[in-house]
Steps between C-alpha positions, in 0.01 A plus 500: 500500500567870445624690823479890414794686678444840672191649486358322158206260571422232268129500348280286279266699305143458476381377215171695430257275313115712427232333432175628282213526632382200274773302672760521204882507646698777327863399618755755625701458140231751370588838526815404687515770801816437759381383817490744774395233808667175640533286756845541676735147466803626654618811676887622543641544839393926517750801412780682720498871579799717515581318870492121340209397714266305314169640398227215553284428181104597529387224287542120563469199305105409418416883501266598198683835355459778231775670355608746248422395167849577353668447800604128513749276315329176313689173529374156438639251672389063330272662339336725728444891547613708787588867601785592699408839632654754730306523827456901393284377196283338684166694556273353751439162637128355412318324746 
């Protein structure tokens, strides 16, 4: 597994799948927006101020996140999507 240093965080992307009203599944391919919401897999140990004590991280692994659009690095790893993000890019926690 992937072990983000610092204060990067590790996230799997939603994948948003709508659905019609009529029950037809338009899959996230179509009109292929960047995800802007995850579910954190990993988090980095935090940052160090100007003193070298260690900043603790706000999110933990399992936390459902948004983040900047723009803001994260794509990777895929056997196959699989994930972000790596700086903690700064990440908005809010959902839940």
């Amino acid at each position: 597994m992937i072990k983000p240093l610092s204060n990067n965080v590790l996230v799997e992307p939603e994948k948003a799948e709508t659905k019609t009203a009529s029950g037809i599944v338009i899959p996230d391919t179509v009109g292929k927006e960047r995800p802007d919401q995850g579910k954190v897999v990993a988090v980095g140990e935090g940052k160090r101020n100007t003193d070298g004590k260690l900043i603790p991280m706000s999110v933990k692994k399992g936390d459902k996140v948004m983040f900047a659009k723009y803001g994260a690095e794509e990777i895929k790893v056997k196959g699989k999507e994930y972000f790596i993000i700086s903690e700064d890019n990440i908005l809010a926690i959902i839940g």
